[in-house]
C-alpha positions in Angstrom: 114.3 65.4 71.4 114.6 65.6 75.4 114.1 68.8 77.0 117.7 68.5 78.1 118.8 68.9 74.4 116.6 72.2 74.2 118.5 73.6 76.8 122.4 72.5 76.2 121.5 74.3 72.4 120.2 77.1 74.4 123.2 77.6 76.0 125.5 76.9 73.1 123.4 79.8 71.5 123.9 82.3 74.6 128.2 81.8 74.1 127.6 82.0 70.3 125.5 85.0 70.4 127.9 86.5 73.2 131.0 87.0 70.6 128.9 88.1 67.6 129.8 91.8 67.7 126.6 93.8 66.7 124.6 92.3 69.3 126.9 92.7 72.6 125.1 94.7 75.3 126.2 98.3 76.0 128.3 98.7 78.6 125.8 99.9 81.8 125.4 104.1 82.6 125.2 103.3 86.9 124.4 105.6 89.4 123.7 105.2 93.1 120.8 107.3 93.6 116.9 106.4 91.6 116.8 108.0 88.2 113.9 110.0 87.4 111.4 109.6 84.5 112.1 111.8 82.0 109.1 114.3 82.4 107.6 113.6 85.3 109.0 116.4 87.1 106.1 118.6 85.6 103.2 116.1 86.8 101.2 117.8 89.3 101.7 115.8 92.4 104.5 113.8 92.5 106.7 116.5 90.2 106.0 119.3 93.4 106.3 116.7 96.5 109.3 114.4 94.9 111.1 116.2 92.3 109.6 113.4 89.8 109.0 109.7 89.6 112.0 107.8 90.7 112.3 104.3 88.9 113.2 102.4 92.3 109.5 104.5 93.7 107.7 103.1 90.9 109.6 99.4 91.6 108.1 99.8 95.1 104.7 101.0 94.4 104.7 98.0 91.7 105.9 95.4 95.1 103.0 96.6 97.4 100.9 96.5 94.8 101.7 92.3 94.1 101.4 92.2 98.2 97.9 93.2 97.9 97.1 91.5 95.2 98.2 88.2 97.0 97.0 88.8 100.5 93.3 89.6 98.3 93.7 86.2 96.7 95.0 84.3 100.0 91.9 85.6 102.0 89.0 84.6 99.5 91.1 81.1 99.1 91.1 81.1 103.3 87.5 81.6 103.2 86.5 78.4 101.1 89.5 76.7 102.2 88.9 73.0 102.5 89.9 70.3 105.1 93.1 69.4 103.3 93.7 73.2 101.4 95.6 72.4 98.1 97.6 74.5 95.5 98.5 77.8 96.2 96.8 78.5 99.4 98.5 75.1 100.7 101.7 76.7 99.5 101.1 79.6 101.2 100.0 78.1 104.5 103.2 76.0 105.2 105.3 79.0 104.5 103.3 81.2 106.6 103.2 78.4 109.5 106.8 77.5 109.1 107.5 80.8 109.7 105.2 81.7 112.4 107.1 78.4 114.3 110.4 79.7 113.6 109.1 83.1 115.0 107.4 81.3 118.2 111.4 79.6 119.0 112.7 82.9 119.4 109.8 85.2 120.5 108.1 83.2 122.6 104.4 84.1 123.6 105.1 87.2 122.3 105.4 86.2 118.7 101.6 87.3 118.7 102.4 90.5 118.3 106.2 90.7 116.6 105.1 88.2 113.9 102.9 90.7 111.5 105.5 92.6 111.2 108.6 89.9 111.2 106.5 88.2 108.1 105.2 92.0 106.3 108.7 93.0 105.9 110.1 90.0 104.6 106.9 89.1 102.0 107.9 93.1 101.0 111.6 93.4 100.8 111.8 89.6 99.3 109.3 90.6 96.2 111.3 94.1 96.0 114.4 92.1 95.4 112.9 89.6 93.1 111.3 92.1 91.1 115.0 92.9 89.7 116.0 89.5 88.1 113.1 89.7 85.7 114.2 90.1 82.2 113.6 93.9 81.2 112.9 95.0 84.6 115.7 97.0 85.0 116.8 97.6 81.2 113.4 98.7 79.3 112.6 102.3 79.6 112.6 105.9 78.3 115.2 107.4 76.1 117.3 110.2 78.0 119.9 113.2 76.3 123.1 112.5 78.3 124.8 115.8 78.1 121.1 117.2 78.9 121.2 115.0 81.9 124.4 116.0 83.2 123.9 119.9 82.3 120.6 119.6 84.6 123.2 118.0 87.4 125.0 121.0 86.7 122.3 123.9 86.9 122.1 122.1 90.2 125.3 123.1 91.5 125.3 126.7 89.9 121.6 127.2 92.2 123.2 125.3 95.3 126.6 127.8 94.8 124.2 130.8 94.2 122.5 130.1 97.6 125.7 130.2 99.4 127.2 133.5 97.8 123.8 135.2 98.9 124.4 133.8 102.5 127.8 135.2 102.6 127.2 138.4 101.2 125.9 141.3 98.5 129.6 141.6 97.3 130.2 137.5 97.3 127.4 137.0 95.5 127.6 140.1 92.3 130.9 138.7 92.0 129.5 134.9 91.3 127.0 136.4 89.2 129.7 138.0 87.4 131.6 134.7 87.1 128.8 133.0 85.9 128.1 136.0 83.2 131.9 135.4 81.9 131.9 131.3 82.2 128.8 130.9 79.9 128.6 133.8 78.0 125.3 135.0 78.7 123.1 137.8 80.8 122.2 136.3 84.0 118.7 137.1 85.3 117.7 136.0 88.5 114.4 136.2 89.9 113.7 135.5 93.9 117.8 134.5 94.6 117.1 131.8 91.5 118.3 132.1 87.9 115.7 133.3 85.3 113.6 130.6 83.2 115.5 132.4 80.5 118.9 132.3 81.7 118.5 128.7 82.6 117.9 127.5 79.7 120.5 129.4 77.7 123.0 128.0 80.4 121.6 124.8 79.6 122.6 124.9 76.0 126.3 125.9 76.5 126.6 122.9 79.2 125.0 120.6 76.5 127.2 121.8 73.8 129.7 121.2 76.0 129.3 117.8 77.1 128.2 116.7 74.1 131.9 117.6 72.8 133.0 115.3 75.3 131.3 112.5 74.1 130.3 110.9 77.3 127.4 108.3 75.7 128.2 105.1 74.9 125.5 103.8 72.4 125.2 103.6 69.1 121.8 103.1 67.6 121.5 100.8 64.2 118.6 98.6 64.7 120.1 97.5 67.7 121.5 99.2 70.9 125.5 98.2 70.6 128.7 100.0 71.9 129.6 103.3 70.6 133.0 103.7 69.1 135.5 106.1 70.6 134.9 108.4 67.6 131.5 108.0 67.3 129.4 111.3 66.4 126.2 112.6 68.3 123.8 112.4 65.6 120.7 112.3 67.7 117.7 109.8 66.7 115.0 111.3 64.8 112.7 112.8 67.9 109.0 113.6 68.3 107.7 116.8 69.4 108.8 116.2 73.0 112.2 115.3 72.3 111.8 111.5 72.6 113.7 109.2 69.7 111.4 107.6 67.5 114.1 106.3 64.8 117.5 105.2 64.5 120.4 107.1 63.3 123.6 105.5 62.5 125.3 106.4 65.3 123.5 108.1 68.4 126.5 108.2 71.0 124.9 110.6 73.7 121.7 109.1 74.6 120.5 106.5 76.8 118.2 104.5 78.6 116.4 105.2 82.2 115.2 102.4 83.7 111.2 102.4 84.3 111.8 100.2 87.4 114.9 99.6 88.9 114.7 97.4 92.2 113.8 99.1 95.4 116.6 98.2 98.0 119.3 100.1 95.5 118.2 103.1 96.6 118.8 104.3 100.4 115.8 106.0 101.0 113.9 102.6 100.6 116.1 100.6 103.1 116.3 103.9 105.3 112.4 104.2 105.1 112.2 99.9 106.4 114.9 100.5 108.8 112.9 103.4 110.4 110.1 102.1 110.4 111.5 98.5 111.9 113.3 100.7 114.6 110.8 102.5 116.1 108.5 99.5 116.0 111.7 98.2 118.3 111.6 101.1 120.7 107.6 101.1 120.7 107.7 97.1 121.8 110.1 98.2 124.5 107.9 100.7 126.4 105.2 98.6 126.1 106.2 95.6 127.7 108.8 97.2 130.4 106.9 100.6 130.9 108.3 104.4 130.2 110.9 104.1 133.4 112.3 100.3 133.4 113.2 100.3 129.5 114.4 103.7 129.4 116.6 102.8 132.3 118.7 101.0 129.9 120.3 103.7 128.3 120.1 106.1 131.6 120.4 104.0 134.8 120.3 106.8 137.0 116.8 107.2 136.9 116.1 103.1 138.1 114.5 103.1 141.3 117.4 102.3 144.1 119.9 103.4 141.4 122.5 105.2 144.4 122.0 102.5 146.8 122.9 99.6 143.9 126.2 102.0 143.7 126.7 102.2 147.5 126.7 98.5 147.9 128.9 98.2 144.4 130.5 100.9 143.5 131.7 99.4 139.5 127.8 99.9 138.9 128.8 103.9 138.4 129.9 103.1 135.0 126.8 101.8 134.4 125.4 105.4 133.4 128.7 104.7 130.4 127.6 101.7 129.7 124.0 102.7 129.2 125.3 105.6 126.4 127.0 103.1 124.4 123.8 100.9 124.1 122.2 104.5 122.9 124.5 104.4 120.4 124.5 101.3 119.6 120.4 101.4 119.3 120.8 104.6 116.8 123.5 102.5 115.0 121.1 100.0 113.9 119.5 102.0 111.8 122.6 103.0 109.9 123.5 98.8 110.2 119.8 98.0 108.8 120.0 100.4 106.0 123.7 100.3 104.3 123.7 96.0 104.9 120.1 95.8 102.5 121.4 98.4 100.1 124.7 97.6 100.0 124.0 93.7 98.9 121.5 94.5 96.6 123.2 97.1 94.7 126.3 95.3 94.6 124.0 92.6 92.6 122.7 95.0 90.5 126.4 95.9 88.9 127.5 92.3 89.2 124.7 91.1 86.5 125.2 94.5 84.8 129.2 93.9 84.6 128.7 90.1 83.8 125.9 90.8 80.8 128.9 93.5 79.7 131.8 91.0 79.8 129.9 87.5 79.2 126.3 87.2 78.9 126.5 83.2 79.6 127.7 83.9 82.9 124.6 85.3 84.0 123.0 82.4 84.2 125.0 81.1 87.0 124.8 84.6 88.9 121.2 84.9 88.5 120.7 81.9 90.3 122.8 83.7 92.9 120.8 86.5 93.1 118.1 85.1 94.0 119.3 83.7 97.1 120.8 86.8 97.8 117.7 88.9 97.5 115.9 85.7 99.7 118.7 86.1 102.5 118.6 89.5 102.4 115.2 89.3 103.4 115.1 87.1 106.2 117.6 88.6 107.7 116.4 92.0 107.7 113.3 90.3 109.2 115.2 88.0 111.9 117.7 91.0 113.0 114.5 93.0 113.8 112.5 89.9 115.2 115.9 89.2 117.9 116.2 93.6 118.3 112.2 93.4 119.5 112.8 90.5 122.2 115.6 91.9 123.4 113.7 95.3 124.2 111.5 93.7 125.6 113.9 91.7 127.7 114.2 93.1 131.3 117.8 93.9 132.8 117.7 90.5 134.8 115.6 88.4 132.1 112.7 88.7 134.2 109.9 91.1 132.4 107.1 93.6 133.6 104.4 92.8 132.3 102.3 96.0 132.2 
């Protein structure tokens, strides 16, 4: 049988298998900002520093991590490399050197220095994106108590609305204290401005018992993970000694699953980390290749040597001190530009294959393929917009550059 066969039955299999009604995927729990492992809030380092291990961290930990692994492989292949290099390292070599040329067109001689970077962020953000169409990548991972997830969202608020009653007052805040004593039910201890270990966790169990009335899961555990029903009860899985399901139930409506990776460029503090990072590397380039005074005479004019008598001979160069604000501006804006474009594209993807698996699994075949130009285009143009941003700061008033 040809291999075409194979796959027009594996297609016919993915439509069957996406109307068969014990097996359709669970609709998707999203949220915007990295979800945190279950636990790792008490580890030593990263619990104090972060808060816990986010699953979009651990996704970019896991993409440096396949950077190294290939620029280790590319240098010992460099090293015995032959005449003609073959294989992987030939693969490797015309992508790197189509690249550089590309670079060279718009840099110039300076492509010596912006290329490292031009090349680093888009090996790093294309892998990061990547990383999210593998199967599993961003649905395998630890079992999580819903209402227990959104009662910690609300202890949260409580501590946040504590802080503000102290800052406004002794009066304020005995009378929040006293709201909170009647809301929940309970004595409130607080220790250093904070609510007791105690009191926490008895406030903890009211808000689970509340939102566990509400029924806000939506699986239902019988083998397989399916849709809960409207009605379905809260029967929890059988759990271990740390809380963690380790059987089925018949129905297990309020738990879920966190994600042990979930791509990188969903969460804004990676973008916002590459778009720092990419902007100051702008601004660095600039005041090394015009000097301190000609580049930061771009945004303040006045201080150009001959600046009054440029405005005696033409007095329309007074707005130039306007003018050079707005490129301020506009130089702070990129970062905003860099940051919301990468995230904004990639989570958009994320809920397109999560809606699409939800509504027709077959149709993710088509929208993977998507994706992964997406994540690709994504990349290079993070990488071009800060290749063009470099030559232009480097770019005198007139064209013409100081070379210092």
């Amino acid at each position: 049988m040809k291999k075409r066969y194979f796959i027009i039955l594996f297609v016919i299999g993915l439509v069957a298998l996406s109307f068969v009604p014990f097996i359709q995927p669970v609709r998707p729990f999203i949220q915007l900002p990295g979800e945190i492992w279950p636990g790792s809030q008490n580890w030593p380092v990263i619990g104090t520093l972060l808060g816990g291990m986010t699953n979009t961290f651990a996704s970019a930990v896991m993409a440096w991590l396949v950077i190294i692994i290939l620029a280790l492989a590319l240098r010992s292949g460099s090293r015995t490399a032959d005449e003609v290099p073959t294989g992987f390292y030939n693969f490797f070599e015309m992508v790197i050197e189509g690249a550089y040329n590309f670079a060279e067109n718009i840099a110039g001689p300076k492509v010596k220095d912006f290329f490292p970077w031009f090349m680093s962020f888009i090996m790093i953000i294309l892998i990061t994106n990547w990383m999210g169409l593998i199967p599993g990548w961003d649905s395998i991972g630890f079992w999580e108590y819903k209402p227990h997830f959104y009662a910690e969202k609300e202890i949260k608020v409580i501590e946040d609305e504590l802080a503000t009653a102290e800052t406004a007052g002794e009066q304020a805040f005995a009378d929040y204290v006293a709201g909170l004593e009647a809301r929940y039910g309970v004595e409130v201890a607080l220790e250093d401005g904070h609510l007791s270990h105690e009191t926490e966790e008895e406030i903890l169990h009211v808000l689970e018992h509340e939102f566990d009335e509400q029924n806000l899961g939506d699986l239902r555990v019988n083998g397989l993970l399916v849709r809960a029903s409207s009605n379905a009860t809260s029967d929890e899985p059988e759990a271990d000694e740390e809380g963690r399901p380790v059987g089925y139930s018949s129905e297990a409506a309020d738990w879920t699953i966190v994600p042990v990776f979930r791509p990188g460029a969903t969460d804004l503090n990676y973008t916002l980390a590459f778009a720092l990072i990419a902007m100051v590397m702008v601004q660095y380039y600039g005041f090394k290749y015009l000097g301190a005074r000609s580049y930061l005479s771009k945004f303040f004019p006045f201080i150009a040597k001959g600046f009054g008598q440029e405005v005696a001979k033409n007095p329309i160069k007074a707005i130039d001190p306007v003018v050079g604000f707005l490129e301020l501006i506009s130089e702070i804006s990129k970062i905003i530009s860099f940051a919301f474009r990468l995230l904004g594209n990639l989570f958009a993807g994320m809920v397109l294959l999560f809606v699409m698996a939800f509504l027709l699994p077959i149709a993710n075949m088509a929208f993977f393929g998507l994706e992964f130009f997406v994540g690709l285009i994504q990349a290079a143009v993070f990488g071009l917009l800060m290749l063009i941003f470099m030559v232009s700061a480097t770019t005198g008033h007139h064209g013409d550059e100081d070379h210092h």
